[in-house]
C-alpha positions as CSV (number, residue, x, y, z in Angstrom):
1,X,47.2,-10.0,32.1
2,X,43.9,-10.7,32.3
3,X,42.9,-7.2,34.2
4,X,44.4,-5.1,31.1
5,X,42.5,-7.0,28.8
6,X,39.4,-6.7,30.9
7,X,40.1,-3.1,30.9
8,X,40.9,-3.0,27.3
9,X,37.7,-4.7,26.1
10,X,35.6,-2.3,28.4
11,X,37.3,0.7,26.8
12,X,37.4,-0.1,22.9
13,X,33.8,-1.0,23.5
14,X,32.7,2.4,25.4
15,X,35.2,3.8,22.2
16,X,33.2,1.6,19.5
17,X,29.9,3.0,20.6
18,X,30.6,6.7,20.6
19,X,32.9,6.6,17.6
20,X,29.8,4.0,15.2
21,X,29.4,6.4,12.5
22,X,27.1,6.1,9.9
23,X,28.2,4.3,6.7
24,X,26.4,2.6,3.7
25,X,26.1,-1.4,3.4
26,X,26.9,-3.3,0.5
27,X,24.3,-6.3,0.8
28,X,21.1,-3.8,0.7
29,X,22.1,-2.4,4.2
30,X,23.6,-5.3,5.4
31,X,27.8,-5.2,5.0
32,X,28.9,-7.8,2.8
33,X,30.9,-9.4,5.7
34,X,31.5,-8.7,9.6
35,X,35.3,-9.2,10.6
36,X,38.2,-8.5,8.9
37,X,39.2,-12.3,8.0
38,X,35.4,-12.8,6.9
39,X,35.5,-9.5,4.8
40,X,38.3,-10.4,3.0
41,X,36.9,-13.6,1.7
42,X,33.5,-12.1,0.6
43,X,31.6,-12.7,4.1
44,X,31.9,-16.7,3.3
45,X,33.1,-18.6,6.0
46,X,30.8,-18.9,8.4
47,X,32.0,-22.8,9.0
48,X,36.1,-21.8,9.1
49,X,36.1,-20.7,12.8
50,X,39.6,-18.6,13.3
51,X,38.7,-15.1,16.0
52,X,36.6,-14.2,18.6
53,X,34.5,-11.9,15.8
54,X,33.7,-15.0,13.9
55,X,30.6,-15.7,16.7
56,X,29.0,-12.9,14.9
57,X,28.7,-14.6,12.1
58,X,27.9,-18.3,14.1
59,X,27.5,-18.5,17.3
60,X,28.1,-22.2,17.7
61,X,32.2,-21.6,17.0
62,X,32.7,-19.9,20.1
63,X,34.4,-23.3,21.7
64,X,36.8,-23.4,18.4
65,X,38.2,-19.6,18.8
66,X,40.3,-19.8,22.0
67,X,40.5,-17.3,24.4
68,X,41.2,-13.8,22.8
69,X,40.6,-10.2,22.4
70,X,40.3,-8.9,18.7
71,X,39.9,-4.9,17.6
72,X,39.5,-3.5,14.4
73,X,38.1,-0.7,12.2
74,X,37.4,-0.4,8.6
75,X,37.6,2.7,6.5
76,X,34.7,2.7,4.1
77,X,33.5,4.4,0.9
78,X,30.7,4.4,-0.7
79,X,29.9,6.5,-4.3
80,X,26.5,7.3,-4.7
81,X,25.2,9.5,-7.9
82,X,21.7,10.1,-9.2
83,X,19.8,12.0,-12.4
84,X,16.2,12.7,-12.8
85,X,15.7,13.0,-17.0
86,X,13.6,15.8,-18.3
87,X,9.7,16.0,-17.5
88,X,6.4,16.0,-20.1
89,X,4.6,17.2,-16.6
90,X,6.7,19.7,-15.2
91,X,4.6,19.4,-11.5
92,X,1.1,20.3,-13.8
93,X,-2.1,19.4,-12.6
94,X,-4.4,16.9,-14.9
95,X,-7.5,14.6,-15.1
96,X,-5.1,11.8,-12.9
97,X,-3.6,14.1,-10.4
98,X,-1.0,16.5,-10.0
99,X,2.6,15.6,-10.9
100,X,6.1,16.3,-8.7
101,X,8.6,16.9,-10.7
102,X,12.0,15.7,-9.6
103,X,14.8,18.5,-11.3
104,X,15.8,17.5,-13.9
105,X,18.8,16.8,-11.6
106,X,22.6,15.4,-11.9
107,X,24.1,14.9,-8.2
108,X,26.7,13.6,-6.4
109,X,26.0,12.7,-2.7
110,X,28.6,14.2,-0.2
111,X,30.0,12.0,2.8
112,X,31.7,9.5,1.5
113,X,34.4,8.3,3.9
114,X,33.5,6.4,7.4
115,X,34.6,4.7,10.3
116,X,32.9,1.5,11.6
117,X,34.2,-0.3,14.4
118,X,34.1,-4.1,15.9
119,X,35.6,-5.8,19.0
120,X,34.9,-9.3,20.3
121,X,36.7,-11.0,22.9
122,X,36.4,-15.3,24.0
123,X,36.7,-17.1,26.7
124,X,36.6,-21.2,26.5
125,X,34.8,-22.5,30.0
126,X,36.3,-26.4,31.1
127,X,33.3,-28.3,30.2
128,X,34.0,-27.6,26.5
129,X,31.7,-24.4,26.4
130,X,32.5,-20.8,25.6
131,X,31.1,-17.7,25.8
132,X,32.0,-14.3,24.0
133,X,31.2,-10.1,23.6
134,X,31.4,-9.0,20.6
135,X,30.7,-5.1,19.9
136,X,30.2,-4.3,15.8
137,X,29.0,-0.7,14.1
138,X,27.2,-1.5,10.7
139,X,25.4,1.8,8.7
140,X,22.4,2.0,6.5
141,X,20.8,4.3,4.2
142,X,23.1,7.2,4.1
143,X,22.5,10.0,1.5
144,X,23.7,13.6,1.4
145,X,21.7,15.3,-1.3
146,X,23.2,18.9,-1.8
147,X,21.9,21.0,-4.5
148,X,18.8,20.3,-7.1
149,X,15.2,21.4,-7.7
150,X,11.4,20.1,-7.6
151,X,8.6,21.5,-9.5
152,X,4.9,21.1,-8.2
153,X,1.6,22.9,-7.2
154,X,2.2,23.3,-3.5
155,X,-1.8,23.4,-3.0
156,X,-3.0,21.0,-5.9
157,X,-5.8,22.4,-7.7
158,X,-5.8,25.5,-5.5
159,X,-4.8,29.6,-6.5
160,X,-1.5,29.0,-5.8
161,X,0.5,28.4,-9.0
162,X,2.7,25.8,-9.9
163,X,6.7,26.7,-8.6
164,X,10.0,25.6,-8.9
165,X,11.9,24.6,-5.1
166,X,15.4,24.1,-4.0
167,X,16.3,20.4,-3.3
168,X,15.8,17.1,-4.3
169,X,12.4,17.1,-3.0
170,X,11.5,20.7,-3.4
171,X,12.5,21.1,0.2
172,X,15.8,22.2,1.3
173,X,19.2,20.0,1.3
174,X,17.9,16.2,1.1
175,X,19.3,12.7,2.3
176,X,18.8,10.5,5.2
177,X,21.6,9.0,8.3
178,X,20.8,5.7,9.3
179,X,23.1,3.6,11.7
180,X,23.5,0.8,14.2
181,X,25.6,-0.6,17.1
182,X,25.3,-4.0,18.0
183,X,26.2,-5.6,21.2
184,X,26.1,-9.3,21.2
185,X,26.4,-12.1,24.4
186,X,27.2,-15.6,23.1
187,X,27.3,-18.9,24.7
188,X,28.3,-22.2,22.8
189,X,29.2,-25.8,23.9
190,X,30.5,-28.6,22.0
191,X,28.1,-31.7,21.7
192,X,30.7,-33.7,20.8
193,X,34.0,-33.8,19.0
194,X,31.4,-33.1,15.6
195,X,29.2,-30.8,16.3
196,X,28.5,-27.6,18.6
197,X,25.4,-24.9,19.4
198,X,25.7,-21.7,20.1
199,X,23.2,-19.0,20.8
200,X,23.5,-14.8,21.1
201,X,21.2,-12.3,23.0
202,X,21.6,-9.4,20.6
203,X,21.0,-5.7,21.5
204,X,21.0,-3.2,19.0
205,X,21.3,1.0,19.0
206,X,20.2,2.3,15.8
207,X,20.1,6.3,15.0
208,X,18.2,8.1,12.2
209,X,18.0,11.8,10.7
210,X,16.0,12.8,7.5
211,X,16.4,15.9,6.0
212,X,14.3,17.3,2.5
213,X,10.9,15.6,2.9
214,X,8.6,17.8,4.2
215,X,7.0,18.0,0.8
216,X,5.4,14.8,1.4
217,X,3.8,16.1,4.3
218,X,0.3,15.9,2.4
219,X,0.9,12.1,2.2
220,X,1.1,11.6,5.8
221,X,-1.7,9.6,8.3
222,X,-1.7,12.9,10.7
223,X,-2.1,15.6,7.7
224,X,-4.7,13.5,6.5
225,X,-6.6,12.1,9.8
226,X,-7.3,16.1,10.4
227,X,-8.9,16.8,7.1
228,X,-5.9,18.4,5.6
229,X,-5.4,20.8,8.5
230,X,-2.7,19.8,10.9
231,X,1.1,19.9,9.0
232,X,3.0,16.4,10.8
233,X,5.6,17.9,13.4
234,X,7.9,14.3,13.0
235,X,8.2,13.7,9.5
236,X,11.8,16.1,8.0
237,X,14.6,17.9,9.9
238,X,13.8,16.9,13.3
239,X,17.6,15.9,13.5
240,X,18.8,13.0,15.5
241,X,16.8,10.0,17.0
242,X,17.3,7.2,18.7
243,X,15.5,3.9,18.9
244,X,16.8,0.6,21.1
245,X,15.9,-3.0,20.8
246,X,16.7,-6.4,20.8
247,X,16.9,-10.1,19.5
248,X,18.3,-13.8,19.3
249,X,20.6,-15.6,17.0
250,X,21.1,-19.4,17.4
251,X,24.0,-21.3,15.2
252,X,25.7,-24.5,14.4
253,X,28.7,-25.9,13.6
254,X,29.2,-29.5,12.3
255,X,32.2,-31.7,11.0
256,X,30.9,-34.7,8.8
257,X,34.3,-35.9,7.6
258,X,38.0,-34.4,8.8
259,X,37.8,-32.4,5.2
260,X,34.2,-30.9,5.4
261,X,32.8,-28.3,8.0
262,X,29.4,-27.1,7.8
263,X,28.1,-23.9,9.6
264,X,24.2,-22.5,10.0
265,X,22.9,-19.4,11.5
266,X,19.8,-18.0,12.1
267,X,19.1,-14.4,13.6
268,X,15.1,-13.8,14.5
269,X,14.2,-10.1,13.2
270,X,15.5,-7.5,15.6
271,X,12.2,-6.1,17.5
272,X,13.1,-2.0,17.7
273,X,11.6,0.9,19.7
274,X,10.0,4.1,17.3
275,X,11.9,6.4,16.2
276,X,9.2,9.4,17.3
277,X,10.8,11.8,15.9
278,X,10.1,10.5,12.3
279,X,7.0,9.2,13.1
280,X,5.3,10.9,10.1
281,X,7.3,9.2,8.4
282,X,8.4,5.9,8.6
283,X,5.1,2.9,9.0
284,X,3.5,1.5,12.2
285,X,4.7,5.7,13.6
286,X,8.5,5.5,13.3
287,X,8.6,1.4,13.6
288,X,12.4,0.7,12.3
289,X,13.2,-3.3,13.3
290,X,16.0,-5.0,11.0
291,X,15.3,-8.1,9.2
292,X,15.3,-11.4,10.2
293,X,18.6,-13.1,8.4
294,X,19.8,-16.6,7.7
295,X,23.2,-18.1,6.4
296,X,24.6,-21.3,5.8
297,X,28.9,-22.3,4.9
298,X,30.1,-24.9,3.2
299,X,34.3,-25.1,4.1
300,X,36.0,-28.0,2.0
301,X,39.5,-28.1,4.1
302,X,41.6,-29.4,0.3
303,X,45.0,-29.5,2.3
304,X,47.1,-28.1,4.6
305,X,47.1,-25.1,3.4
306,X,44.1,-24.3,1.5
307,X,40.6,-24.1,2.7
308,X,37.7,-23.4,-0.2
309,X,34.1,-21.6,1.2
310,X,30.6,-21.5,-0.3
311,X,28.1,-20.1,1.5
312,X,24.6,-18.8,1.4
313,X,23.1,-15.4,2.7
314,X,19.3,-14.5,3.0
315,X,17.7,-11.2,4.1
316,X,14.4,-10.8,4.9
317,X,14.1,-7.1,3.9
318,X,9.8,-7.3,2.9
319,X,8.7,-8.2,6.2
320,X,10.2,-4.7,7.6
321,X,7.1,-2.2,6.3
322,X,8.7,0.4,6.8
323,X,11.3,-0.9,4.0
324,X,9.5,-3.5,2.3
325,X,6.1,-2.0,2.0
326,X,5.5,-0.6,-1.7
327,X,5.0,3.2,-2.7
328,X,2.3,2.8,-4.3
329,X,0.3,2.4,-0.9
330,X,0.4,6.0,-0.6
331,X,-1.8,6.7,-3.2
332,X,-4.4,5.0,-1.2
333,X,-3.9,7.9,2.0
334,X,-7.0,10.1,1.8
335,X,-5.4,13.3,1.0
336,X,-3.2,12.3,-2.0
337,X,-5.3,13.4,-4.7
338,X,-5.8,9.9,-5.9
339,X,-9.2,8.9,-4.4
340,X,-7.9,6.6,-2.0
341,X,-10.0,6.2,1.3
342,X,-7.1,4.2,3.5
343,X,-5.6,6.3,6.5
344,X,-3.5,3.1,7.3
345,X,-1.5,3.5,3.9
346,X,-0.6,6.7,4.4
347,X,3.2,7.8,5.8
348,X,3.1,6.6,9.0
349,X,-0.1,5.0,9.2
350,X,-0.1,0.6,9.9
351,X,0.3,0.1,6.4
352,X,2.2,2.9,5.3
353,X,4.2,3.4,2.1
354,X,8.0,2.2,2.2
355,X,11.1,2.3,0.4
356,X,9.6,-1.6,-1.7
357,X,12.3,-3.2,-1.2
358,X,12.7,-7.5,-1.7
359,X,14.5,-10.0,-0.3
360,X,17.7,-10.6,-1.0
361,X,19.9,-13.8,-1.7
362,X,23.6,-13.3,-1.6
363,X,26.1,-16.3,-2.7
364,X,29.6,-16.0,-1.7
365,X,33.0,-18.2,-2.5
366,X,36.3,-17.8,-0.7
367,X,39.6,-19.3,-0.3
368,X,42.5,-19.4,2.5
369,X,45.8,-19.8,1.8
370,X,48.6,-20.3,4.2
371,X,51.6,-19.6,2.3
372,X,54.1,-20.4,5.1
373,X,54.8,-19.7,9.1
374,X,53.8,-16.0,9.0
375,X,51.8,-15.3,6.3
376,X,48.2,-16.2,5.3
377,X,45.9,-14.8,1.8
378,X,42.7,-15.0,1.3
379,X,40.2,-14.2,-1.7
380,X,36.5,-13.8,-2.1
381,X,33.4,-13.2,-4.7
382,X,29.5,-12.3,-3.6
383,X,26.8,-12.0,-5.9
384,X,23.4,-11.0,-4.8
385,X,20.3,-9.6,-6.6
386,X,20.0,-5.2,-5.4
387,X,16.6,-5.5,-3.7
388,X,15.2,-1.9,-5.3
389,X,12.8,-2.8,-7.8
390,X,12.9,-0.4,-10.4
391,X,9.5,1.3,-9.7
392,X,10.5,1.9,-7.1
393,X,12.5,5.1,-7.3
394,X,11.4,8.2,-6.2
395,X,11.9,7.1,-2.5
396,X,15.0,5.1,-2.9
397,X,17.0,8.5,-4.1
398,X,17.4,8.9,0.1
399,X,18.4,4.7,0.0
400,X,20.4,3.4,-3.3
401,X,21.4,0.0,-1.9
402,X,22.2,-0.8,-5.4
403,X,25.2,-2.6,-5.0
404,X,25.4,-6.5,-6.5
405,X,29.2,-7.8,-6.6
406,X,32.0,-7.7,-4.4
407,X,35.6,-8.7,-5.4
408,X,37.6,-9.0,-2.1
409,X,41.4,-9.7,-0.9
410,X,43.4,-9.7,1.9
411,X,46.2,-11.2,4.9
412,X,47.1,-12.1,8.2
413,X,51.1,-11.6,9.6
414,X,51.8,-13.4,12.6
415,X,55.3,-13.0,13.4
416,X,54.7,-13.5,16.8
417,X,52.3,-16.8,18.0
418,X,49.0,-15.4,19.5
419,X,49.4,-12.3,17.8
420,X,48.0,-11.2,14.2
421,X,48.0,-7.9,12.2
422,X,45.1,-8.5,9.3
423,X,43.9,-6.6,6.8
424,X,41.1,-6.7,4.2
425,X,40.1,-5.0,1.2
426,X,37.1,-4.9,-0.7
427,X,35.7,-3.3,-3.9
428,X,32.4,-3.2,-5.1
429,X,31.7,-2.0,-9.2
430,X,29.0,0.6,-10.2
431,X,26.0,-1.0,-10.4
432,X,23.2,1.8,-11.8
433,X,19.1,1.3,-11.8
434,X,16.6,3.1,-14.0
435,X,12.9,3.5,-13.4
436,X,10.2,6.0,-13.8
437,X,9.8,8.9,-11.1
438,X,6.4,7.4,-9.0
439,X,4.9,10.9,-8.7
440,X,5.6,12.2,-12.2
441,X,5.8,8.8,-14.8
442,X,6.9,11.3,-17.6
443,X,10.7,11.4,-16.3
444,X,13.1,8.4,-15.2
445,X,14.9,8.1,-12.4
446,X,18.8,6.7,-12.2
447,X,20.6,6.2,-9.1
448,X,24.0,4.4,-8.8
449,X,27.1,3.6,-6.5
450,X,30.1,1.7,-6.4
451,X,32.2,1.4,-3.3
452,X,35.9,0.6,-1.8
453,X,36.7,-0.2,2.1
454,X,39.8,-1.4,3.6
455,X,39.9,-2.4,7.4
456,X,42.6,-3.3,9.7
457,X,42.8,-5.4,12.8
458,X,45.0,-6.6,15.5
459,X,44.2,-10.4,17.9
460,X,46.1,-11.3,21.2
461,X,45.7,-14.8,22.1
462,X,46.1,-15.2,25.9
């Protein structure tokens, strides 16, 4: 029995690599919740231990999962929309600069339907440790931008005259595919009957394509280093790259009183290669880590058969430049017409422009419910603040992590012991942002998005 589980957890996680799609998060680009039991109440629950997934979430409650083998997949959705409003500027030149005009445009993003994995599988050791694999796919910025125009002087103050382009930014089809496959090793061991640690070496696959922005090529540290004579070869359409890295994530789990369980986990930023193929344009030359991230459950065990989650979320998104540095740094780069003088701030460059993106909070209540021998419900709320500020925009059409509240549901059957079928749903409403367009102030910017996923997934016990 063992050998075909062995065999099993080898093959869903070769399958779970090649089959991570890309997807768009719903906490910024962080999903709202990893597992399906964990989704369904919101992501709380970081301190009600119940599958091998759950380490994901805290290490330390590896010794409370038994020994199984859990696979699911979610099927997820995600609406995105945006409109640029008429323009006073319509890509002129003037005494501040020359404007870039953004449509006026109405559009819907195409690909809205993916696939993300997870797999984890336990096994508790005889001095009251445990260790675990656990395999998850989680998506980012994802953006399909078909259709739309952008008006500007293609050489500033030059002959050539002001002209209309096809696409969001005046360069072709637009939007951006950014995803990730983790692979996490846990250990954990129980200090005593109250209280266990539990630490994860994580390794991480992410992928990235950009499409649509060789307009900003004039913004970039290697147009501008060479005087304004050599285009960047690794900024747009340089299809799909691939960057690899790693990290740590340490957690505990602690019973005060027979009612109360507390849960705390800490994940150091993730330390990724370049993606060198976008090196134009992403800060540091393609530098893409993920944020460091910290979250702490509350699980108040009321009865038998109801246990009542609060817990707390917190994402370090401003210490990744790439995403949290303003873009307003760009104006500094030599060569964007504003009389800035810093190569760093340009795309690219140590310092270079981002997406401006905060840190983000997320606070999320859940509730189990066993209802009898075979079936369990659960509920769940998050709220956390979008972390695009709103001028802010012009970038964040490729990245409209606008997304604040989740309502969630879902159920375990066991009609066999050892063996659940779960499920999980999860909507979140349209949340919409309005700004002015950084490169023309004259017109607004609105993106929004709401977003539906349901997943499904099946434990053995052994």
């Amino acid at each position: 029995m063992n050998k075909k589980l062995n065999w099993l957890t080898t093959i869903a996680v070769v399958t779970g690599l090649c089959a991570a799609g890309s997807a768009y998060a719903t906490n910024g680009y962080f999903t709202h919740g990893i597992g399906t039991k964990n989704k369904a109440m919101a992501g709380s629950g970081i301190a009600l231990p119940e599958d091998a997934i759950d380490v994901v979430n805290n290490p330390a409650v590896a010794p409370f999962v038994g020994d199984q083998l859990i696979v699911g997949a979610a099927l997820f959705s995600p609406i995105r929309k945006y409109q640029t409003t008429d323009s006073l500027a319509n890509g002129q030149c003037g005494p501040q600069g020359c404007a870039f005009t953004i449509g006026p445009n109405n559009i819907k993003s195409d690909s809205n339907y993916f696939v993300i994995p997870h797999i984890a599988k336990s096994w508790q050791l005889s001095n009251d440790s445990a260790w675990a694999l656990s395999f998850y796919g989680r998506g980012g910025m994802n953006t399909d931008w078909n259709g739309g125009t952008a008006t500007f002087d293609p050489d500033g103050p030059g002959p050539a005259p002001v002209t209309t382009f096809d696409g969001t930014y005046g360069f072709g089809k637009a939007g951006v595919n950014y995803s990730q496959a983790f692979l996490e090793a846990t250990w954990a061991k129980k200090m005593n009957d109250n209280l266990s640690l539990g630490i994860s070496g994580i390794l991480v696959a992410q992928m990235f394509k950009a499409n649509g922005v060789g307009s900003f090529a004039p913004y970039t540290e290697t147009f501008a280093a060479s005087g304004g004579m050599t285009m960047p070869s690794n900024l747009s359409n340089n299809g799909t790259d691939w960057a690899f890295g790693g990290g740590l994530k340490v957690g505990l789990h602690y019973l005060p009183t027979d009612r109360v369980s507390l849960g705390l986990m800490y994940q150091t930023k993730i330390w990724m290669g370049e993606f060198d193929d976008y090196s134009d344009l992403f800060a540091r030359q393609g530098d893409m880590d993920i944020p460091a991230d910290l979250k702490f459950g509350l699980t108040f065990h009321a009865n038998e058969k109801l246990d009542l989650n609060f817990d707390f979320e917190y994402i370090w998104y401003s210490d990744i430049d790439s995403v949290g540095n303003p873009i307003q740094l760009l104006f500094n780069c030599p060569t964007a017409g504003a009389g800035g003088t810093n190569l760093s701030n340009c795309l690219g460059g140590d310092n270079g422009g981002g997406f401006g993106w905060e840190n983000m909070a997320v606070y999320k209540l859940g509730a189990k419910y066993k209802a009898g021998e075979d079936w369990t419900w659960r509920f769940g709320y998050s709220y956390g603040k979008q972390p695009i500020p709103t001028d802010q925009m012009t970038f964040n059409i490729l990245a409209p992590g606008v997304i604040e509240n989740h309502f969630t549901a879902g159920f375990t059957l066991e009609r066999t012991p050892g063996r659940q079928f779960n499920m999980s749903f999860m909507y979140a409403p349209n949340k919409k942002v309005t700004g002015p367009q950084n490169f023309d102030p004259s017109q607004n910017v609105s993106f929004e998005m709401y977003q539906w996923e349901m997943e499904a997934s099946y434990s053995w016990r052994f």
